[in-house]
N, C-alpha and C positions, 0 to 999 in steps of 0.2 A: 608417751605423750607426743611423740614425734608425727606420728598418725594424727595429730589433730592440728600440727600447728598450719597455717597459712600458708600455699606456697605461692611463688612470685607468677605472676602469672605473664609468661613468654609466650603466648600465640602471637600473631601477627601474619596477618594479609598484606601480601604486596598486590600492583595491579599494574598491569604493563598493559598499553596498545600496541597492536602490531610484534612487529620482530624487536621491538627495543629493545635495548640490552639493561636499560636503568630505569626503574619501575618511575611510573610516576607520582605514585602515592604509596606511601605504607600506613596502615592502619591497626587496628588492634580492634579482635571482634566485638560486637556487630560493630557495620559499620556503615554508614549513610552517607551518599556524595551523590554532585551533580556530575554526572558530565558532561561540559560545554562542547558541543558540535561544532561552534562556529569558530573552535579553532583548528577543524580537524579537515583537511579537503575533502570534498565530496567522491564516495567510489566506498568500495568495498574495504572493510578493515576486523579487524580481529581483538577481545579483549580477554586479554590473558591475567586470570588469578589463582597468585599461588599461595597456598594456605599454609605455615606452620603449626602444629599443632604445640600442647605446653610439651611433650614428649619428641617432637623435633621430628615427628612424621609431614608428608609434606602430601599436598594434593592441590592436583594443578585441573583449573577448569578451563576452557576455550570457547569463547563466544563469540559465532561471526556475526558483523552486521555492516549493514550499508548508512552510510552518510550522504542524507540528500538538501543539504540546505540551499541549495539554487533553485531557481525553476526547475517547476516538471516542463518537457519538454515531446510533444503531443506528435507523432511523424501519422500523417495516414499517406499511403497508395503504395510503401515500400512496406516489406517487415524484416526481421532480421534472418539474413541467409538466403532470401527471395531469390528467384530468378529471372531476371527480366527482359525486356527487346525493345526493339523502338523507342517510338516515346514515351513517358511514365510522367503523369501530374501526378503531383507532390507538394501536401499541405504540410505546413510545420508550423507546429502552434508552440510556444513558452508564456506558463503561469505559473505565479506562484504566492503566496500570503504578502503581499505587497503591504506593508503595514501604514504605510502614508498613503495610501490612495483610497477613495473610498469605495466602497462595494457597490456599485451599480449594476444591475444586472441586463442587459442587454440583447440578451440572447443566448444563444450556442456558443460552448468555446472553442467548442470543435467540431463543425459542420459535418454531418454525416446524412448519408442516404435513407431514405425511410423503409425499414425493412419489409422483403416483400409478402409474410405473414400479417403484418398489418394492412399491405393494401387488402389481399385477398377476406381479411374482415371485414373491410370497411365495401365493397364489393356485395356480401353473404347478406351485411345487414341492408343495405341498399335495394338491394334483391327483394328480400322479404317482407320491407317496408312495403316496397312499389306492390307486390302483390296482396299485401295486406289490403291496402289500398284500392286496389282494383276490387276485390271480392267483396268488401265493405263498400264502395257504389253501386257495385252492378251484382248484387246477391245470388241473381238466373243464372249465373254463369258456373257459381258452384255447382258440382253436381255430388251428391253423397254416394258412396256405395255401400252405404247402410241401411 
């Protein structure tokens, strides 16, 4: 009858950010939580959980992630590791979910050059308009070689 009865059930999940030495949640499987970013500084961090099982095997997961609750933070004319000389203009744009202000849209948030793929279409169809054009006034000008 021993084989049927109930046993206590000792699992438990701990969950540590970072290198901490003292979890900051324990729980007992499953287990559902928030976790608040905005008390976490922005930059890279790690979440560490470790499983007991009711047999007191253990099993340890590692999750990295990044914390960004600031502005993103937009650089164009530098990149990272570049190499550079002279002088260097240098845009730097910060956005972010501004929750008090309201969304107007203005334009570009970050100015950029218009790539030169798009000129060279805009060029091709131009082109072929004008001669569309041309051949649809002046027909005599066609000549088939069919």
């Amino acid at each position: 009858m021993k084989d049927f009865e109930k046993k206590e059930d000792s699992r438990i999940i701990k969950v540590f950010l970072d290198e901490e030495e003292e979890a900051f949640g324990e729980f007992t499987p499953p287990v559902k939580f928030v976790l608040d970013t905005t008390k976490i500084p922005d930059g890279k961090h790690s979440l560490k959980i470790v499983a007991k099982s009711s047999d007191n095997l253990e099993g340890v997961k590692i999750i990295p992630f990044e914390v960004r609750n600031g502005p993103e933070i937009s650089v164009i004319g530098l990149k990272d590791n570049e190499v550079i000389d002279t002088q260097t203009p240098i845009v730097i744009n910060a956005y972010g979910s501004e929750t008090r202000d309201k969304f107007i849209i203005r334009g570009s948030e970050n100015p950029k050059a218009i790539p030169s793929w798009i000129w060279a279409l805009i060029i091709v169809i131009f082109a072929f308009s004008l001669f569309y054009l041309v051949m649809f006034l002046k027909p005599e000008l066609y000549k088939s070689f069919f």
